[in-house]
C-alpha positions as a LaTeX table, in Angstrom:
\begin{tabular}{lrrr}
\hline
Residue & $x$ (\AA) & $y$ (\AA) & $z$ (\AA) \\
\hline
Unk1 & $-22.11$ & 14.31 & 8.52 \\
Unk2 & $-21.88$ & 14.36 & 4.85 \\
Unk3 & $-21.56$ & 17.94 & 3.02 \\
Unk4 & $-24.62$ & 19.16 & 1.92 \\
Unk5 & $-25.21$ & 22.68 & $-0.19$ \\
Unk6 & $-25.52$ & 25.87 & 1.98 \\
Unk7 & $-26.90$ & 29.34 & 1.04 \\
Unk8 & $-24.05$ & 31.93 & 1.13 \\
Unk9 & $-25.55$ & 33.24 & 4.64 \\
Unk10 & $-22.20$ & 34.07 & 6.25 \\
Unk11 & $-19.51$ & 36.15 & 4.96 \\
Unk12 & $-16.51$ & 34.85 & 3.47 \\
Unk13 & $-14.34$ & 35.10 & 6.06 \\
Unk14 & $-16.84$ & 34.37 & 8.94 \\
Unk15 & $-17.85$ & 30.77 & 7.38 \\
Unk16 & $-13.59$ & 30.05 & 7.06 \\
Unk17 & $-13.15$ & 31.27 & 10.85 \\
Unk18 & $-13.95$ & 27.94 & 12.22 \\
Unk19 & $-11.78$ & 25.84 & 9.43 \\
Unk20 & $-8.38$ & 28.31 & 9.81 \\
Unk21 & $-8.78$ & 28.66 & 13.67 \\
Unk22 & $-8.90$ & 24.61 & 13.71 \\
Unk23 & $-5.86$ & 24.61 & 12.04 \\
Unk24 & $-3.84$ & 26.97 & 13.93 \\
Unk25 & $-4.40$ & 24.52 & 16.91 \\
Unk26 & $-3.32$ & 21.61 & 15.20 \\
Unk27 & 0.12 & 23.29 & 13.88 \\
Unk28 & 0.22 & 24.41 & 17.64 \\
Unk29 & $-0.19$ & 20.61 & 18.51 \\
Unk30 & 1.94 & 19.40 & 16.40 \\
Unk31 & 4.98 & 21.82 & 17.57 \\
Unk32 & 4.18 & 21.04 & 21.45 \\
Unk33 & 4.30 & 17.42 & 20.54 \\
Unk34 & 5.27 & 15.65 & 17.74 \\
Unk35 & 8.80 & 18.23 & 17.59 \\
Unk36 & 9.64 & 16.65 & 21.08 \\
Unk37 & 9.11 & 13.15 & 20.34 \\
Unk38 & 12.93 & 12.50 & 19.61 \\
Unk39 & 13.52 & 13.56 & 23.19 \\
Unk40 & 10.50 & 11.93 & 24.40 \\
Unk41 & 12.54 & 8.61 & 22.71 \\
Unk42 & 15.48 & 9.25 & 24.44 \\
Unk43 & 14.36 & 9.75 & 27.93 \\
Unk44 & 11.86 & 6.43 & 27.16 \\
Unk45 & 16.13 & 4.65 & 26.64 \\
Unk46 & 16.15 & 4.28 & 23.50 \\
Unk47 & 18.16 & 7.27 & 21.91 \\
Unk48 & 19.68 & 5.29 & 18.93 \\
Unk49 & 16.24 & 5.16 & 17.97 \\
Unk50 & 15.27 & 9.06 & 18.30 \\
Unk51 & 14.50 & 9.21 & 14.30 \\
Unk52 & 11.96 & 6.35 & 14.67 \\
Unk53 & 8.60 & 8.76 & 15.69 \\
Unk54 & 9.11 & 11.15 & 12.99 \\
Unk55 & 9.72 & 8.24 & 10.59 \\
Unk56 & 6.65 & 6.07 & 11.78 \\
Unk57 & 4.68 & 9.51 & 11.62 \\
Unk58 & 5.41 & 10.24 & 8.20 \\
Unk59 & 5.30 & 6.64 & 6.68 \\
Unk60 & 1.58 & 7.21 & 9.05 \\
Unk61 & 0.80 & 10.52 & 7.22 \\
Unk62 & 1.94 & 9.22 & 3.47 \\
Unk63 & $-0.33$ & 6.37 & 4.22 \\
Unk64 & $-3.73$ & 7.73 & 5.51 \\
Unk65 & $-3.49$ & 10.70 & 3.08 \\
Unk66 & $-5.02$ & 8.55 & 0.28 \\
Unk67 & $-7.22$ & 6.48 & 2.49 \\
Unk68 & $-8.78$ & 10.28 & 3.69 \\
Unk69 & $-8.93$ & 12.20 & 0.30 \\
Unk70 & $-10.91$ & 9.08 & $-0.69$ \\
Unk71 & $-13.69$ & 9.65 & 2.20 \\
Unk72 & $-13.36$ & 13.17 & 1.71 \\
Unk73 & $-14.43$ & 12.45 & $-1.89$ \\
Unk74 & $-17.36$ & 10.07 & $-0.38$ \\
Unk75 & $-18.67$ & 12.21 & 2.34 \\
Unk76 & $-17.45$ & 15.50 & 2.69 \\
Unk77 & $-14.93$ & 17.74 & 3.84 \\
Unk78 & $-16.07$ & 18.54 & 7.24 \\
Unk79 & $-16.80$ & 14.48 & 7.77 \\
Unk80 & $-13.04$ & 14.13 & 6.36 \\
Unk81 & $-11.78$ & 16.62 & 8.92 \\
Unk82 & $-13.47$ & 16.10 & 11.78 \\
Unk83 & $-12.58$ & 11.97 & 11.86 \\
Unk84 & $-8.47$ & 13.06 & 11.60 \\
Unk85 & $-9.31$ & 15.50 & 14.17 \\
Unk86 & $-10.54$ & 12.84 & 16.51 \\
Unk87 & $-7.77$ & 10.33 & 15.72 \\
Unk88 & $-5.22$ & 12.92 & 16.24 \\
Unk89 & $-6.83$ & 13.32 & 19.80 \\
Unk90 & $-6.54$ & 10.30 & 20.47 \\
Unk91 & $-3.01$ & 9.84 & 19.57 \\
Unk92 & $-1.89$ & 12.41 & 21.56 \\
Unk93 & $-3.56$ & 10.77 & 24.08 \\
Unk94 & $-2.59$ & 7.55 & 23.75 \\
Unk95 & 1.39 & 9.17 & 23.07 \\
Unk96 & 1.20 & 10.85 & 26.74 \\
Unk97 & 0.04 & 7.83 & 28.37 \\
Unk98 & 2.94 & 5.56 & 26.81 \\
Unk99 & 5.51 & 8.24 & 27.49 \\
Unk100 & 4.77 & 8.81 & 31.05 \\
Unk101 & 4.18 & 4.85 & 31.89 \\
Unk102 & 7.64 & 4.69 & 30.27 \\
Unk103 & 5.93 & 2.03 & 27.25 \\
Unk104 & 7.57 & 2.97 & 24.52 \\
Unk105 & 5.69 & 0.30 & 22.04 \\
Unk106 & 2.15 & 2.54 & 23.30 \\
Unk107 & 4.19 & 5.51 & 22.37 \\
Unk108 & 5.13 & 4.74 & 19.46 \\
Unk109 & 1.50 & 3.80 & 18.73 \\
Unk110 & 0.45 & 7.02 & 19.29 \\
Unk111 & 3.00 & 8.33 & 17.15 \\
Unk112 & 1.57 & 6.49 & 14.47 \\
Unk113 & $-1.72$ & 7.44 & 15.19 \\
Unk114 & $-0.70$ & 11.50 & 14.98 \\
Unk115 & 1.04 & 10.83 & 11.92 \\
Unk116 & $-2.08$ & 9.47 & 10.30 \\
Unk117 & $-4.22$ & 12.39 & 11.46 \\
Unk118 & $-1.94$ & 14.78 & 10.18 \\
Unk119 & $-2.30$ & 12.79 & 6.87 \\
Unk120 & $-6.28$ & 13.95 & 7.00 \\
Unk121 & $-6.20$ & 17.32 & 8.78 \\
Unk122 & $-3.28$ & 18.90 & 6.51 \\
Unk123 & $-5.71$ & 18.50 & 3.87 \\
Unk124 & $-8.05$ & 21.64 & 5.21 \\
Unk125 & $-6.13$ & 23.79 & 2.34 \\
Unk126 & $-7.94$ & 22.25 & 0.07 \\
Unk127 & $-11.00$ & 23.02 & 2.02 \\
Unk128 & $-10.18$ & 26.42 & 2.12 \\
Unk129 & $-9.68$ & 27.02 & $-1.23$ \\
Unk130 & $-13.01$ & 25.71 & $-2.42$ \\
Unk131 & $-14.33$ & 27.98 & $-0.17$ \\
Unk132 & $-13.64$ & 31.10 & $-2.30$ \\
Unk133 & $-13.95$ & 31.85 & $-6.15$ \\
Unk134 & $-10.94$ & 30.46 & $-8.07$ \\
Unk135 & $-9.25$ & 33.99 & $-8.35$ \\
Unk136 & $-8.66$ & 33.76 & $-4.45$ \\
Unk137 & $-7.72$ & 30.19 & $-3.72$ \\
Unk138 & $-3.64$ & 31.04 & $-4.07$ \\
Unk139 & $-5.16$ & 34.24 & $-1.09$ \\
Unk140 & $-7.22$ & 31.88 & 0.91 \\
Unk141 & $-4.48$ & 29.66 & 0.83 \\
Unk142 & $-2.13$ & 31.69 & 2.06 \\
Unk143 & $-3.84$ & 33.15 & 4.51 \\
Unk144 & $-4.88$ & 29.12 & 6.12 \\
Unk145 & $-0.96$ & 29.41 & 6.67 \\
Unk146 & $-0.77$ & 32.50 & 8.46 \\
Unk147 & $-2.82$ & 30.96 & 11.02 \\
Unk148 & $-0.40$ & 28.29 & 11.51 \\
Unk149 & 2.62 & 30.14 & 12.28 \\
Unk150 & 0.50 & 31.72 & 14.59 \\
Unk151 & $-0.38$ & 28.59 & 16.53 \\
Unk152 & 2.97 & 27.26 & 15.86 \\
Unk153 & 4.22 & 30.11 & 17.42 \\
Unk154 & 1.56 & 31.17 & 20.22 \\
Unk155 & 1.97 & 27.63 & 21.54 \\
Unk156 & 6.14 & 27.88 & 21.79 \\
Unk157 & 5.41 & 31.01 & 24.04 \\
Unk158 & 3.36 & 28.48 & 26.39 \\
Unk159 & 6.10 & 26.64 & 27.42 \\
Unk160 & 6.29 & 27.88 & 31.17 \\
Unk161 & 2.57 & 27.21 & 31.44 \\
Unk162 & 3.15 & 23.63 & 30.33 \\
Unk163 & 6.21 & 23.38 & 32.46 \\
Unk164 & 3.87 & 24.04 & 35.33 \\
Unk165 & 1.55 & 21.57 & 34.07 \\
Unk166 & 4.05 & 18.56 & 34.31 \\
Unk167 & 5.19 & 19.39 & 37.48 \\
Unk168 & 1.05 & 19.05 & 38.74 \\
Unk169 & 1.02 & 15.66 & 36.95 \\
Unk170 & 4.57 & 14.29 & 37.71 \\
Unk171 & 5.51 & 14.64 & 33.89 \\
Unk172 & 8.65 & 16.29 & 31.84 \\
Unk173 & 6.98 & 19.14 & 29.92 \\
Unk174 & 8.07 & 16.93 & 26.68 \\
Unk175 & 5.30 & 14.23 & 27.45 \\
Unk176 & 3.13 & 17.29 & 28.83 \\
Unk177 & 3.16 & 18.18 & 25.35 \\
Unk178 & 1.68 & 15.41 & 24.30 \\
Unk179 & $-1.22$ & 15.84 & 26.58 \\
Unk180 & $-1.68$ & 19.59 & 25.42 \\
Unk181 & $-1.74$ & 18.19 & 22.25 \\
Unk182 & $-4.29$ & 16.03 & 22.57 \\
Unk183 & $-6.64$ & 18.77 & 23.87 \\
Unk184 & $-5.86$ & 21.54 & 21.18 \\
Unk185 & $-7.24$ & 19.04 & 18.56 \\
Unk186 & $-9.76$ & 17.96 & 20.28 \\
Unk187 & $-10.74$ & 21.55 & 20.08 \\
Unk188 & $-10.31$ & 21.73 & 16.94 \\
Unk189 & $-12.48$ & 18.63 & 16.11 \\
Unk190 & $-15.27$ & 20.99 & 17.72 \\
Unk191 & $-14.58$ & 23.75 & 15.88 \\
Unk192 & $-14.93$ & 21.87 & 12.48 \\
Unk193 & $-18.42$ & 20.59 & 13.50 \\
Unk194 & $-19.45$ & 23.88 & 13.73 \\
Unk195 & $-18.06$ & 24.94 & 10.18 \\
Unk196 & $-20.42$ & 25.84 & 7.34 \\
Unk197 & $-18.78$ & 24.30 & 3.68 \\
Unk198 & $-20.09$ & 24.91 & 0.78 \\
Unk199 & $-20.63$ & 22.45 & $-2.28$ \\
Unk200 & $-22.24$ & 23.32 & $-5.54$ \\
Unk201 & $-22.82$ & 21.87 & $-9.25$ \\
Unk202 & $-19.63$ & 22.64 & $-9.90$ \\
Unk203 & $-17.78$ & 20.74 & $-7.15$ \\
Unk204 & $-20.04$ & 18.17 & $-7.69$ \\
Unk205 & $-19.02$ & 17.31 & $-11.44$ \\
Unk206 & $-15.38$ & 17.26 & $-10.69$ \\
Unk207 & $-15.55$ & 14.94 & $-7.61$ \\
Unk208 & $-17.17$ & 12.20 & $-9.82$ \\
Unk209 & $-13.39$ & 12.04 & $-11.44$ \\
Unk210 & $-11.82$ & 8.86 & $-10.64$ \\
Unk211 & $-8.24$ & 9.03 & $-9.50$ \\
Unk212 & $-6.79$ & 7.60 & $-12.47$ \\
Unk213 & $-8.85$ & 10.14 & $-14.82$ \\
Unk214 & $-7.54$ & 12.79 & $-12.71$ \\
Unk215 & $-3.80$ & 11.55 & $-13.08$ \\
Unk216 & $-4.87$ & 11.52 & $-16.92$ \\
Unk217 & $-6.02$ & 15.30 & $-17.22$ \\
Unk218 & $-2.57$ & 17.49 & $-18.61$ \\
Unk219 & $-0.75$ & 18.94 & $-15.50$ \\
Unk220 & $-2.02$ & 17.22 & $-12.92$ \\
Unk221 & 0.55 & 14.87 & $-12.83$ \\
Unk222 & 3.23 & 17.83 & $-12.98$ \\
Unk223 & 1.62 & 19.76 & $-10.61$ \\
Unk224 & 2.01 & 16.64 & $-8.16$ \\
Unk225 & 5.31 & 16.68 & $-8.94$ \\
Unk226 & 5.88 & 20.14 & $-7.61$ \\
Unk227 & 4.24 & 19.65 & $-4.60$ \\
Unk228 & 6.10 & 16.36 & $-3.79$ \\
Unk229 & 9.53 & 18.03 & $-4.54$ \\
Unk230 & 8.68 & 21.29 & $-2.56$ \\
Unk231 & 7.89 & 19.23 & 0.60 \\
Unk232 & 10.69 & 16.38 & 0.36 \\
Unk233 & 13.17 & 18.67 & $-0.33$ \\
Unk234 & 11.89 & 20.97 & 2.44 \\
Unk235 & 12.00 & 18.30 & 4.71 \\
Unk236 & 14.88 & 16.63 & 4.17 \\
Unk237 & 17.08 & 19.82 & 4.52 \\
Unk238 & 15.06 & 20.83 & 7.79 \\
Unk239 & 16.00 & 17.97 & 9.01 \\
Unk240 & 19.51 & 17.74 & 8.25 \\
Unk241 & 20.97 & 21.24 & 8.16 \\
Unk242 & 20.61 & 21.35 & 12.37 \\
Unk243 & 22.55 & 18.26 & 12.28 \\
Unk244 & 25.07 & 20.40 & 9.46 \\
Unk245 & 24.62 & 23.56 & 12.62 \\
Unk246 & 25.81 & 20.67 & 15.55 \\
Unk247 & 28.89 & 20.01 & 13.76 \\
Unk248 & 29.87 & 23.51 & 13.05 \\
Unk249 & 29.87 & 24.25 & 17.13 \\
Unk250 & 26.39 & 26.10 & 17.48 \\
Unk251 & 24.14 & 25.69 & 20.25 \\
Unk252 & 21.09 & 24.32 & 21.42 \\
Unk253 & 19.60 & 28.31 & 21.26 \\
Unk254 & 21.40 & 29.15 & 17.90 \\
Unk255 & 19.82 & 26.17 & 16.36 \\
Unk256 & 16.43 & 26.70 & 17.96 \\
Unk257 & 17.08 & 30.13 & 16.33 \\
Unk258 & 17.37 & 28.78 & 13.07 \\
Unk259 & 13.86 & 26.57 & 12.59 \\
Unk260 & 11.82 & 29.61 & 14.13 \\
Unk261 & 13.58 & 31.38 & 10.33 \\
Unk262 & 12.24 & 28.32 & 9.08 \\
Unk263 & 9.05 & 28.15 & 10.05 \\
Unk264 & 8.63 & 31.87 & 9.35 \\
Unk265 & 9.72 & 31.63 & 5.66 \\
Unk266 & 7.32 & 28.32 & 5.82 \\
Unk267 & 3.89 & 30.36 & 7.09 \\
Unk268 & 4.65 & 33.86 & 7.78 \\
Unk269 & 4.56 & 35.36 & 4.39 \\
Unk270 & 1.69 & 33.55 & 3.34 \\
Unk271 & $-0.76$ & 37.52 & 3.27 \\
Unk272 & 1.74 & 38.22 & 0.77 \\
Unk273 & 2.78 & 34.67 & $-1.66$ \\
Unk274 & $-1.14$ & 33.85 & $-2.20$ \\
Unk275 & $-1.98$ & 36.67 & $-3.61$ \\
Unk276 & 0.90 & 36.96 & $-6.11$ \\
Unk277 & 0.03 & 33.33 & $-6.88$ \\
Unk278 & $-3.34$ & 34.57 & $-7.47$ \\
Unk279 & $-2.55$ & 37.54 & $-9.70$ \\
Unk280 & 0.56 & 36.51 & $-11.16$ \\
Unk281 & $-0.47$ & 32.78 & $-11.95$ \\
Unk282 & 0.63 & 29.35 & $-10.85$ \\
Unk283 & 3.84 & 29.73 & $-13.34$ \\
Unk284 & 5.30 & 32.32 & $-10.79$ \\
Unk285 & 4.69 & 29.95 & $-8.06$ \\
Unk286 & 6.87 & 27.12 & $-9.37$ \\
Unk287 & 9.43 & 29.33 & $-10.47$ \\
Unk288 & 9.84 & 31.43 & $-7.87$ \\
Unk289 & 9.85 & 28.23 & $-5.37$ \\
Unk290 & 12.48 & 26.29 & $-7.36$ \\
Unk291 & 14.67 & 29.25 & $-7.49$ \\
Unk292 & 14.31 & 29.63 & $-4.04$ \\
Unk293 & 15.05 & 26.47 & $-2.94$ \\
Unk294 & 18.11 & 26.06 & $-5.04$ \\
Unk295 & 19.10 & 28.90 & $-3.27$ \\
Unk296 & 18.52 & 27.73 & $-0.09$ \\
Unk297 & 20.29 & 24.19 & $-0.56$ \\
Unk298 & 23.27 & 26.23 & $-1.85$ \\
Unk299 & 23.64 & 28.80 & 0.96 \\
Unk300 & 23.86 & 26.14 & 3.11 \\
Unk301 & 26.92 & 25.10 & 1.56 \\
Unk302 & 28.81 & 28.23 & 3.09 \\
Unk303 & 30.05 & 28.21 & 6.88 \\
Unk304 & 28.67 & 30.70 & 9.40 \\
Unk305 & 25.42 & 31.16 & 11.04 \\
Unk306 & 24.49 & 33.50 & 8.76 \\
Unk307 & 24.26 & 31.33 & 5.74 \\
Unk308 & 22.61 & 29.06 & 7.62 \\
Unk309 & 19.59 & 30.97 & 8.95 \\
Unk310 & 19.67 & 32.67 & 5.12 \\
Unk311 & 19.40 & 29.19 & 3.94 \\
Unk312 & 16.72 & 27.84 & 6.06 \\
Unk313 & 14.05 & 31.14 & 5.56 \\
Unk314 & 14.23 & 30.45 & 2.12 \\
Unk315 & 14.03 & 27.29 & 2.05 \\
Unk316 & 10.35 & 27.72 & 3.87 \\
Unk317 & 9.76 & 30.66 & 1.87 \\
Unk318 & 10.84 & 28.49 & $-1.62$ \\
Unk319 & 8.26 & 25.33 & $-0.39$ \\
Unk320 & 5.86 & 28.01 & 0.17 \\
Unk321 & 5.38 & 29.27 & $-3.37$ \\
Unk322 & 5.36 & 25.80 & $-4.88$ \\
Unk323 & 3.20 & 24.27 & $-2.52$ \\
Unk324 & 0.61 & 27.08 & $-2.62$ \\
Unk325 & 0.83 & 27.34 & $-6.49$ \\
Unk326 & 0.63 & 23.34 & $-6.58$ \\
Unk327 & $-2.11$ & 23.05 & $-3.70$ \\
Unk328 & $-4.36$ & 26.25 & $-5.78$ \\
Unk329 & $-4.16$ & 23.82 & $-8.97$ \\
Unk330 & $-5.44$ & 20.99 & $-7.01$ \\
Unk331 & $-8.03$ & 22.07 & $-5.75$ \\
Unk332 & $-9.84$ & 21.33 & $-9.54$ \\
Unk333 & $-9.28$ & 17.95 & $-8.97$ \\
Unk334 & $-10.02$ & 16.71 & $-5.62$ \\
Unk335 & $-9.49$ & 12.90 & $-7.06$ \\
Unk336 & $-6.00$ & 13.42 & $-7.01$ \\
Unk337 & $-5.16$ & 15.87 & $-3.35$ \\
Unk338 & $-4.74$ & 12.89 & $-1.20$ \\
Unk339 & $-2.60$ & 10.39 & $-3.24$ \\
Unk340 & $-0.36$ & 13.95 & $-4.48$ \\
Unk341 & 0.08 & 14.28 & $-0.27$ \\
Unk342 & 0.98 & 10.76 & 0.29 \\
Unk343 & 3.50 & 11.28 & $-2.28$ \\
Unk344 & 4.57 & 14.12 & $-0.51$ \\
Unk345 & 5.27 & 12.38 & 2.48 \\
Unk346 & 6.84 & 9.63 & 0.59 \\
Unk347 & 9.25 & 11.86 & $-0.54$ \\
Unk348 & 10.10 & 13.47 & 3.36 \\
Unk349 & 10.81 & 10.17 & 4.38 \\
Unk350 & 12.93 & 9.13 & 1.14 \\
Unk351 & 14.47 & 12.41 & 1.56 \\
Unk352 & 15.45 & 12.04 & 5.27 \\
Unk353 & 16.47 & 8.86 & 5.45 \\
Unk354 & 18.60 & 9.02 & 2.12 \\
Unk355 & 20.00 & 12.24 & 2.87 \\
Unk356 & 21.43 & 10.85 & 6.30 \\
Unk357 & 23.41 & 8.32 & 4.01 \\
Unk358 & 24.60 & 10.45 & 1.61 \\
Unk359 & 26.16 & 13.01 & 4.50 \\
Unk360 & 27.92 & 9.96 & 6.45 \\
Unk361 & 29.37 & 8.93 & 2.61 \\
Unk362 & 30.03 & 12.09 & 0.80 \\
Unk363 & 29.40 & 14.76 & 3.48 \\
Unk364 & 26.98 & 17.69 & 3.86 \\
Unk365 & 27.84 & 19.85 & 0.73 \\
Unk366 & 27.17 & 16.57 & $-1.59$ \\
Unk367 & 23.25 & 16.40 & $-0.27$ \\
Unk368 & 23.32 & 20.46 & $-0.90$ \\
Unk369 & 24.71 & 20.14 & $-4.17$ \\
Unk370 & 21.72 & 17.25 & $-4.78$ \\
Unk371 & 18.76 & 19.30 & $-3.35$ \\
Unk372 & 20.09 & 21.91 & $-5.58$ \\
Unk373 & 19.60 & 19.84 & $-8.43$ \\
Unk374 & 16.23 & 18.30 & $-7.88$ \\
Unk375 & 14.43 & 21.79 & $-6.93$ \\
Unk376 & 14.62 & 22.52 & $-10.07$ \\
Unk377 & 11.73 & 19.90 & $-11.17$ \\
Unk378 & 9.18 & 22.73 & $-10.45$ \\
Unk379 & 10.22 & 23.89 & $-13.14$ \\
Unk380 & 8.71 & 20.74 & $-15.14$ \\
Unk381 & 5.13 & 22.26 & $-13.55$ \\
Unk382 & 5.88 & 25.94 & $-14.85$ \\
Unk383 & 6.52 & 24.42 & $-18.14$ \\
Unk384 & 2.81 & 22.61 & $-17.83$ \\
Unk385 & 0.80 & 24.50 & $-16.15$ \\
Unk386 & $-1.75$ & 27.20 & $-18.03$ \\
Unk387 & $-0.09$ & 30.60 & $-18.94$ \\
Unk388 & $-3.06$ & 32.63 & $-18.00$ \\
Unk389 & $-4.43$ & 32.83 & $-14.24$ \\
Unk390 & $-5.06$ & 29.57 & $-12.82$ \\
\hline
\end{tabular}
């Protein structure tokens, strides 16, 4: 299943139609299942341990993303992809079963198992950007993210359907979800079989870079520090600003409200942030993305539900720009995508799980105040990162 050189017989967009269609089932996957698996926890008993399957996910994800850059590196993209496809299918499978025989360690498993796929799969951006010339990466980026707010956002309106479905099999739609999930990416596996990548002498050359020669090359280590920042902060304050939104007397809807801003600033604007990245160069990337998530850490600090859905679009719009600007500059050096990942996941879970501390010690505004602070490392990548088009 290795990669092997193809002639250019299908258009550009045609040969990435199998590659960004997989991925708009997975983010659809991922929102009809893994976003429910603190409720799946809770109805399982165990509600003081909600947090634990989005923790065991990520520390799942930070620790398969090396292991599948490496076999990415070995034996393709497609052979990459289509093995954290499978797992993920699995997972989901293995997650419904455990939820609806009310075994929460077989749950939990599964949890662990869709973390580590999504450790393998998230990497198809890089796939899609070595797809194109190196003047569109930062476009075919963006675009790979348009398609997931479109899963994300088709499968949310299919939640009457999946109702339905766990009446048929004696299952909340929660653990339904799971199931769903399960079949979306194994779709998705399917679909990647079928996709066409391409590899040439010049993808060749720089795969032969070990990862410590990568690390060694100027800016690849800043660049991983923008993309590690971009997603820890952007996880930590998704996270924790619906908590902030509890205690301020919204509800369940008003909250709900405020991660489909999120997730819109996240994917949504992705036609338009690629190609700026691609004309204007990586520099406005990491700029623009710090600046925006400062401002999104500090908006938070104001009251009202205003300030709060303000904060949380740009907060996805802010990890946008650096993560597309950081993910483009990656894709030179495919030595370093996975471990850079794993970092980033490192970071979510750091992020999360410090950030709870620091709100029951010094309150809310003290984490804003923080985040506010650190988004400005980006800026460390600006300073790095080559001044003309990258």
């Amino acid at each position: 299943m290795s990669d092997v050189a193809r002639p250019a017989t299908l258009s550009g967009a045609a040969r990435l139609a199998p590659l960004y269609a997989a991925q708009a089932l997975a983010t659809g996957a991922t929102t009809v299942s893994t976003v429910l698996a603190s409720l799946i926890m809770s109805g399982l008993g165990s509600e003081a341990l909600a947090g634990l399957p989005s923790t065991l996910i990520q520390a799942a994800a930070a620790m398969s993303a090396g292991l599948f850059g490496a076999l990415m590196l070995r034996r393709g993209r497609r052979a990459g992809l289509s093995v954290a496809f499978a797992l993920g299918t699995v997972g989901a499978l293995v997650g419904f079963l455990g939820a609806r025989a009310g075994l929460t360690p077989l749950f939990l498993l599964g949890a662990m198992m869709m973390g580590a796929a999504q450790g393998g799969y998230q990497q198809a951006r890089y796939a899609a950007a070595e797809s194109v010339p190196e003047a569109r990466r930062g476009t075919a980026l963006g675009a790979l993210m348009l398609m997931s707010v479109l899963g994300s956002f088709v499968m949310t309106g299919f939640s009457h359907p999946i109702e339905r479905l766990g009446t048929v099999l004696g299952a909340t739609p929660e653990v339904t979800g799971w199931l769903v999930g399960g079949a979306l990416l194994g779709v998705a596996a399917l679909l990647i079989l079928s996709w066409q990548p391409l590899s040439g002498p010049s993808v060749v050359r720089r795969e032969r870079l070990s990862l410590a020669e990568a690390f060694r090359i100027p800016g690849v280590k800043s660049t991983a520090l923008a993309v590690a920042t971009a997603q820890g902060l952007m996880v930590t304050l998704m996270s924790l600003t619906p908590l902030r939104a509890h205690h301020m007397g919204l509800d369940h809807a008003s909250i709900a409200a405020l991660i489909s801003g999120h997730i819109l600033g996240m994917f949504g604007f992705g036609w338009l942030t690629g190609p700026l990245i691609d004309r204007l160069g990586l520099r406005f990337g990491y700029v623009s993305g710090a600046l925006l998530l400062s401002a999104a850490a500090l908006s938070a600090l104001n009251g009202g539900q205003a300030w709060l859905a303000a904060s949380m679009f740009l907060l996805g719009l802010g990890w946008n720009l650096a993560f597309v600007a950081g993910s483009k500059a990656l894709t030179r050096f495919p030595a370093a995508q996975g471990v850079t990942d794993a970092l980033g996941y490192v970071a979510a879970g750091l992020g999360t799980l410090l950030g709870g501390a620091v709100i029951a010690r010094a309150g809310f505004p003290a984490l804003a105040v923080t985040c506010a602070v650190l988004a400005a490392l980006p800026l460390i990548s600006a300073w790095r990162a080559r001044p003309a088009r990258a």
